[in-house]
C-alpha positions as CSV (number, residue, x, y, z in Angstrom):
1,X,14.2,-25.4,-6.5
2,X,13.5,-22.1,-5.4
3,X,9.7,-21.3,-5.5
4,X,8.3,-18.1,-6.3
5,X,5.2,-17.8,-4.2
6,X,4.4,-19.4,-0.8
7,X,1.3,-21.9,-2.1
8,X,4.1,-22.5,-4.9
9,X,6.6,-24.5,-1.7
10,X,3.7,-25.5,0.3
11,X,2.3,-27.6,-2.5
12,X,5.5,-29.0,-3.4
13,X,6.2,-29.8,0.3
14,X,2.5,-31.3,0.5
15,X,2.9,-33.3,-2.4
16,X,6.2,-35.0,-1.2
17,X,4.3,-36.7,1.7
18,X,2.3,-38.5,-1.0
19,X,3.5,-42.1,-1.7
20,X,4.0,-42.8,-5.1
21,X,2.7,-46.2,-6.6
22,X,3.2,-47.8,-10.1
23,X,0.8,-46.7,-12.7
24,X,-0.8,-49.1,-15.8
25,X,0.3,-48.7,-19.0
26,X,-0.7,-45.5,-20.9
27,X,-0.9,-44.4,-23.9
28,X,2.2,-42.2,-25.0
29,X,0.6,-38.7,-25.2
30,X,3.7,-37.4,-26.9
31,X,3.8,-39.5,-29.4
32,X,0.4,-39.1,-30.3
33,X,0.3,-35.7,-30.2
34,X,3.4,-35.3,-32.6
35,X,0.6,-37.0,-35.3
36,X,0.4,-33.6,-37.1
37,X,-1.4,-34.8,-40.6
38,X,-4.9,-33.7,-41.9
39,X,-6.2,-36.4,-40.5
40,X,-4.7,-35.4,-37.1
41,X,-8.9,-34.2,-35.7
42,X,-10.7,-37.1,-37.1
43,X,-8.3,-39.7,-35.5
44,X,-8.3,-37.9,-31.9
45,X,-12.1,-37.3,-32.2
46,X,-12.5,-41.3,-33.1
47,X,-10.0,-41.7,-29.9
48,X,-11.9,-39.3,-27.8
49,X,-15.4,-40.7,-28.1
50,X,-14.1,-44.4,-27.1
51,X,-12.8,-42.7,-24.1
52,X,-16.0,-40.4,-23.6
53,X,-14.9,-37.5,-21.9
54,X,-12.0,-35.0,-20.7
55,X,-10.4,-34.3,-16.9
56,X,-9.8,-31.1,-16.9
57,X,-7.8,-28.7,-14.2
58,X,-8.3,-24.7,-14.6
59,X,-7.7,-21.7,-13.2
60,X,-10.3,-20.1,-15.3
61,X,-13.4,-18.2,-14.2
62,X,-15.5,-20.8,-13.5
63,X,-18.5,-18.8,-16.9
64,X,-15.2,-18.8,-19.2
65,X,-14.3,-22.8,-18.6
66,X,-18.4,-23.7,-18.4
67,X,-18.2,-22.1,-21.7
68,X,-15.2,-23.6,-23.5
69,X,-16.5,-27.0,-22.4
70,X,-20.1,-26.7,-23.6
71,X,-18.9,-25.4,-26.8
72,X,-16.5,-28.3,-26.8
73,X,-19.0,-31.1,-26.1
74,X,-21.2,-29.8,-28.8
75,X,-19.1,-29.6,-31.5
76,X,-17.4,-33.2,-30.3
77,X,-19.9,-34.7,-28.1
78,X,-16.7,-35.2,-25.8
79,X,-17.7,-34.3,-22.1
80,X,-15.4,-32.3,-20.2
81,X,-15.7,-32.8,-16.8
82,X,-13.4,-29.7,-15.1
83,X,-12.4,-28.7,-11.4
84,X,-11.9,-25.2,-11.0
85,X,-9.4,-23.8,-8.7
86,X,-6.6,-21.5,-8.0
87,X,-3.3,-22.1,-10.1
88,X,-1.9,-22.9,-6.5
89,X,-4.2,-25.7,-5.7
90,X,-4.5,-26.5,-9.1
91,X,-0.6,-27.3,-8.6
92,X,-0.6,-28.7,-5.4
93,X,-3.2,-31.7,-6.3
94,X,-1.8,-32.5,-9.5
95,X,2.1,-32.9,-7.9
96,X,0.1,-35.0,-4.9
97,X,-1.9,-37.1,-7.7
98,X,1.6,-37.9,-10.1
99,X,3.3,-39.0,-6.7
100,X,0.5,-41.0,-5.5
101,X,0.1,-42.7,-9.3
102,X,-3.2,-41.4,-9.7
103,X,-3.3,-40.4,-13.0
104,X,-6.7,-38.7,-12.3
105,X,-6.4,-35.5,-14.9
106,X,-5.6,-35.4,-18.8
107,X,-5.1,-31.1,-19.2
108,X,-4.2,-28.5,-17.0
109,X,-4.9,-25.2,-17.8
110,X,-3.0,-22.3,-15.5
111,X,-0.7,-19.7,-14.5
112,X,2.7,-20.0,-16.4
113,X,4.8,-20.3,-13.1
114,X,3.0,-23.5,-11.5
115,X,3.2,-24.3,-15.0
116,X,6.6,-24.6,-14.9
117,X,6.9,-25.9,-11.3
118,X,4.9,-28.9,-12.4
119,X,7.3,-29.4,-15.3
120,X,10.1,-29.6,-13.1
121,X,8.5,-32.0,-11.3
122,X,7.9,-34.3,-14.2
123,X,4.3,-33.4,-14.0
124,X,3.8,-32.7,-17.8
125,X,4.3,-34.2,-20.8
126,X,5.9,-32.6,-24.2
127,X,2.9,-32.2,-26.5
128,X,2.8,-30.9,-30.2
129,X,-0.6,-28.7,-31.3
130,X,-1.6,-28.5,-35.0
131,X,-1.5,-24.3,-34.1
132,X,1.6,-23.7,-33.4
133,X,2.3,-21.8,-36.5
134,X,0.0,-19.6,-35.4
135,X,1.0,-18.8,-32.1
136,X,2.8,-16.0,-30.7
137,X,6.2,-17.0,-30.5
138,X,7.0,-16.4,-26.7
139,X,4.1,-19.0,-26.3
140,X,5.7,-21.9,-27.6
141,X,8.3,-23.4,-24.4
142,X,11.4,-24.5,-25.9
143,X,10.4,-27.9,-24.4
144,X,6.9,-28.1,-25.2
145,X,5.7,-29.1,-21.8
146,X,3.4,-26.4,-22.0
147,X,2.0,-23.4,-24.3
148,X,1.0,-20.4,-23.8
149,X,-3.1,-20.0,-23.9
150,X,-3.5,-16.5,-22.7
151,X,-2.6,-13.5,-21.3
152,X,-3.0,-12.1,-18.0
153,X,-2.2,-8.2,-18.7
154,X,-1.1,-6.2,-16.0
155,X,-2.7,-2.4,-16.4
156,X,-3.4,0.4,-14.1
157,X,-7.6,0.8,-13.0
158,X,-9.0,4.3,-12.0
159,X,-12.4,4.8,-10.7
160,X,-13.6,7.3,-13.4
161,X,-15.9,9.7,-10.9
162,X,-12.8,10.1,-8.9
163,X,-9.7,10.7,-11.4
164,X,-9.8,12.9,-14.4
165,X,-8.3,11.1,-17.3
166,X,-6.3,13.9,-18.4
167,X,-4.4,14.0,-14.3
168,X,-3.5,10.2,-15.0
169,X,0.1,9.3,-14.3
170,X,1.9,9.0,-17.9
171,X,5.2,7.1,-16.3
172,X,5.9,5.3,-13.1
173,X,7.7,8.0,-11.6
174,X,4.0,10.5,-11.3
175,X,3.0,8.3,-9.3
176,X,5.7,10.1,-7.2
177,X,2.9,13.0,-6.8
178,X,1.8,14.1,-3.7
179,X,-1.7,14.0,-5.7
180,X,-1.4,10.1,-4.8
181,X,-1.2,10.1,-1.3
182,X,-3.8,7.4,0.2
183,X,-5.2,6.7,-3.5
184,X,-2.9,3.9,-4.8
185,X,-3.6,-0.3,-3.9
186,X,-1.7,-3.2,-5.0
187,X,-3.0,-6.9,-5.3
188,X,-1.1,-8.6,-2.4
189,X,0.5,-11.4,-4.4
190,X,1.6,-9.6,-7.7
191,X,6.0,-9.5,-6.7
192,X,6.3,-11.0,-10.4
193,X,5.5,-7.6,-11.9
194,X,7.2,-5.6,-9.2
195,X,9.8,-7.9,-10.1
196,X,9.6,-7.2,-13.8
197,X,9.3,-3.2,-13.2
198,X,12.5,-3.0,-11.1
199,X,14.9,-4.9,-13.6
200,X,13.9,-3.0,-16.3
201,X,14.3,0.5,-14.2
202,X,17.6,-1.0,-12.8
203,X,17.8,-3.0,-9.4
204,X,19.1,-0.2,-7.5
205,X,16.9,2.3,-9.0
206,X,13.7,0.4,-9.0
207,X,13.9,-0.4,-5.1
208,X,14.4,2.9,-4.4
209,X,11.4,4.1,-6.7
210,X,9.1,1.8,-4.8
211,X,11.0,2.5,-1.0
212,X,9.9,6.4,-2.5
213,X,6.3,6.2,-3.3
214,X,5.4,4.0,-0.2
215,X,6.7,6.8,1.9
216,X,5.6,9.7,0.3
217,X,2.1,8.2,-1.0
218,X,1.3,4.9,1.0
219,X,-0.5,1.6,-1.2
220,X,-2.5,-0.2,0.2
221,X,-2.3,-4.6,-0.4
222,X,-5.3,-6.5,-1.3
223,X,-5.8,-10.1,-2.2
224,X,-7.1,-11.3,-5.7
225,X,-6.9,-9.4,-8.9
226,X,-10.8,-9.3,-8.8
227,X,-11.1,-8.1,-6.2
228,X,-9.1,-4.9,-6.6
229,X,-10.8,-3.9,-9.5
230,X,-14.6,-4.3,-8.1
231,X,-12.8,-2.0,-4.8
232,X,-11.6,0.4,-7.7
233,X,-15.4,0.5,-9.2
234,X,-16.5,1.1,-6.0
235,X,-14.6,4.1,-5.4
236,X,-13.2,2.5,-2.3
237,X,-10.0,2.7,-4.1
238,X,-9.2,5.6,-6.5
239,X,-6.4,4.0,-8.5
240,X,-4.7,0.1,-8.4
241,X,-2.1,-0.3,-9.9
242,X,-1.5,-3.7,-10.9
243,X,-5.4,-5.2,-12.1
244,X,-6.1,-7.4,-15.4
245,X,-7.5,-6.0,-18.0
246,X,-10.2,-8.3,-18.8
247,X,-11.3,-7.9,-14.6
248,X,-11.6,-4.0,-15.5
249,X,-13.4,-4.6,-18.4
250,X,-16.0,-6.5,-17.7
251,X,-16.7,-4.2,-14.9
252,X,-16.4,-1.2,-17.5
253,X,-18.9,-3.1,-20.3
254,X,-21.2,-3.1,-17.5
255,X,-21.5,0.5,-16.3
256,X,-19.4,0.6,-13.3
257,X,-17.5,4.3,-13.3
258,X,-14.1,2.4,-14.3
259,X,-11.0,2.5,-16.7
260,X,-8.0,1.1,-17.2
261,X,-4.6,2.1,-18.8
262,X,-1.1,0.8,-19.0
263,X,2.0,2.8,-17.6
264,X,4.5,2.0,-20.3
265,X,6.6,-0.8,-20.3
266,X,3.6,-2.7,-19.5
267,X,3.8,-6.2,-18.4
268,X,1.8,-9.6,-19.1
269,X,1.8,-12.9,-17.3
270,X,1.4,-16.0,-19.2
271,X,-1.3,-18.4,-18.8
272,X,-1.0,-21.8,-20.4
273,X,-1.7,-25.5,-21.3
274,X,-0.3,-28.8,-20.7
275,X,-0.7,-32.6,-20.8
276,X,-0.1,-35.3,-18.6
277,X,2.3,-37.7,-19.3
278,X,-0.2,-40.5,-18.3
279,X,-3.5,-39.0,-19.7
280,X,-6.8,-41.3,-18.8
281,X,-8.3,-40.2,-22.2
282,X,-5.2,-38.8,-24.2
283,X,-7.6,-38.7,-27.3
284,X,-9.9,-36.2,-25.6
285,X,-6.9,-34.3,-24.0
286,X,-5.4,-34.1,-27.0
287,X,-8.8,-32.9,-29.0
288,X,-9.3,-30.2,-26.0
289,X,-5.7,-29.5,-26.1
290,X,-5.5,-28.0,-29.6
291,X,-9.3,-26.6,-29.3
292,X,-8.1,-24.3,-26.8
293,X,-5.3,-23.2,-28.8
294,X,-7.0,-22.9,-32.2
295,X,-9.5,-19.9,-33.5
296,X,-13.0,-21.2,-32.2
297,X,-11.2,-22.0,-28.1
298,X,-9.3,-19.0,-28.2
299,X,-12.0,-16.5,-30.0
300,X,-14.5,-17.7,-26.8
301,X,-11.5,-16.6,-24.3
302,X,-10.7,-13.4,-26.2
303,X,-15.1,-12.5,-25.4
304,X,-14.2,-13.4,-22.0
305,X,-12.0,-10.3,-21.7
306,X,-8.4,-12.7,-22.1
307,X,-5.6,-11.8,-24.9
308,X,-5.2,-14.7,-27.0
309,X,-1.8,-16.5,-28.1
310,X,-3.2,-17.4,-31.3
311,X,-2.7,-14.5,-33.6
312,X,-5.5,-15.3,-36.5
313,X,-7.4,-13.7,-33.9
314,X,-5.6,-10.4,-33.2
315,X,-5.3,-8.5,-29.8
316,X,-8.7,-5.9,-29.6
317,X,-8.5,-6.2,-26.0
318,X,-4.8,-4.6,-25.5
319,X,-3.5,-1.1,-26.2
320,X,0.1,-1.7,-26.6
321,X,2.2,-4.8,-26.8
322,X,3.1,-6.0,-23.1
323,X,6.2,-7.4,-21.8
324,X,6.1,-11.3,-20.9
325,X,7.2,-12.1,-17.2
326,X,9.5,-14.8,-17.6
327,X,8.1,-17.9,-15.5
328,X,11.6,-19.2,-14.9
329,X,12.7,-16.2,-14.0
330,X,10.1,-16.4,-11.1
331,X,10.9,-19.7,-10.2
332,X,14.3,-19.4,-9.5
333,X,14.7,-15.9,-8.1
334,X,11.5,-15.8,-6.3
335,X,12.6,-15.9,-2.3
336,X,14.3,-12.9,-3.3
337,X,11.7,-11.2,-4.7
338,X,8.9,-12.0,-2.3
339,X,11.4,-11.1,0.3
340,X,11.8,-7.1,-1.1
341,X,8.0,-6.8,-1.9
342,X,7.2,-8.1,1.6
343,X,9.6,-5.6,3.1
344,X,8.9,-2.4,0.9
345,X,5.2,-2.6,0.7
346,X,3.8,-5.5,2.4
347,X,4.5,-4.6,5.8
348,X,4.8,-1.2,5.1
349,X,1.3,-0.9,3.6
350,X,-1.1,1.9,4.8
């Protein structure tokens, strides 16, 4: 398998030192799950309170998954206990865990291409939520090893002291403007939209657009989405271009001198949900499982600044309809992406 980013191989190359051992008997989650009746809540909830609680692994803000949980445990008085991490440790322990047998974690909530790395590995199982009617479509893996939760939307963040609104570039290629030289930053890790921008402007094209503004302009690379934005509010850095939009937000709902906007196509990456195969508590997981996925989980991640996958709920917090980065896509072509974003503005940052 080709892996997209580096903690992507060195987590599967950690987790293949672990030695597997056989595992007790387990409920089959899959089966359970595809119990889609009106009595569907009541029999997980009578499951989940024998088994007490929920192991949870998230990529979430650590307020966003305290807050899902509490919400959880007091409409089911179900304890979720969760371990917050990055979706690339987040996907090395759970590969290490299923190869050692330890079935240690019911849900894993992350980015879409660990995700999918994990269901390569045999990681997840296929589960069925009562809300799948109500998802977006794109959401909803052919295989049902995982669903789309959120989304991550890529936009473009200007401090607002620093760039006019009306000078802000309309299309990728104003960014092209001298105007930009020593204003622009990139998050360090983000080759999946780079990716995503060059197919759609055409391989060739696309390289040269980016060889282009990192000569005449210069961007500068820093690590973590968060980051980026709280530079941008800072004025450290005039414009990023590739920032969430719920990171800019919150900054902007608290006074900081920020914005953000979206240079069209705009692009989204999918966050999502899965079961294990071998659940401790596949009641609870279950429960949590379609709580995240229906109105009352996904309305508490929509405040939090995320774009929901359930669409009772709508899409306040995005201005145009993104484009989803494909998490296969990532997978399997992502040596070769890493590879030009490493060599056209990695090394070439200023």
């Amino acid at each position: 398998m080709k892996i997209h980013r580096r903690g992507l191989g060195a987590a599967l190359a950690a987790a293949a030192l672990a030695v597997f051992v056989p595992a007790r008997a387990q409920t089959d989650i899959t089966a359970l799950s595809q119990r889609l009746g009106p009595d569907r809540e009541a029999k997980l909830l009578e499951g989940a309170r024998k088994e007490g609680e929920v192991d949870v692994y998230s990529s979430l803000i650590s307020d966003d998954i305290t807050a899902l949980a509490a919400a959880f445990e007091k409409k089911y008085g179900v304890k979720v206990k969760f371990w917050r991490a990055s979706s690339e440790k987040i996907l090395q322990r759970a590969l290490t865990e299923a190869r050692a047998g330890r079935n240690d974690v019911d849900v894993i909530e992350t980015n879409g291409p660990e995700l999918e790395a994990l269901n390569r590995e045999k990681v997840l199982a296929p589960a069925t939520t009562v809300h799948e009617a109500d998802l977006l479509p794109k959401a909803i893996r052919p295989d049902r090893h995982w669903t789309g939760l959120r989304l991550n939307m890529f936009v473009q963040a200007y401090n607002t002291k620093l760039v006019p609104k009306e000078q802000l570039p309309k299309t990728y290629a104003d960014l092209l403007d001298p105007k930009w030289k020593g204003k622009l930053a990139i998050e360090a890790e983000d080759d999946d939209w780079f990716a995503a921008v060059v197919r759609d402007m055409g391989e060739t094209q696309g390289l040269k657009f980016f060889r282009d503004l990192v000569a005449t302009n210069g961007v500068s690379v820093r690590k973590g989405h968060t980051l980026l934005a709280g530079l941008v509010a800072s004025g450290e850095i005039p414009l990023a271009l590739t920032v969430y939009n719920h990171s800019s937000e919150r900054l902007k709902q608290k006074g900081a001198p920020i914005d953000w906007f979206q240079i069209q196509p705009g692009y989204a990456r999918v966050n999502g949900i899965a079961v294990t195969p071998k659940a401790p508590h596949p009641h609870a997981a279950l429960l949590f499982f379609d709580y995240l996925l229906g109105p009352e989980g996904q309305g508490i991640l929509q405040k939090g600044g995320y774009i929901p996958t359930n669409l009772k709920l709508g899409n306040p917090n995005t201005r145009s309809a993104p484009r989803f980065i494909d998490p296969t896509i990532i997978l399997d072509e992502g040596a070769k992406w890493q590879r030009y974003f490493e060599d056209i503005i990695t090394r070439q940052a200023k």
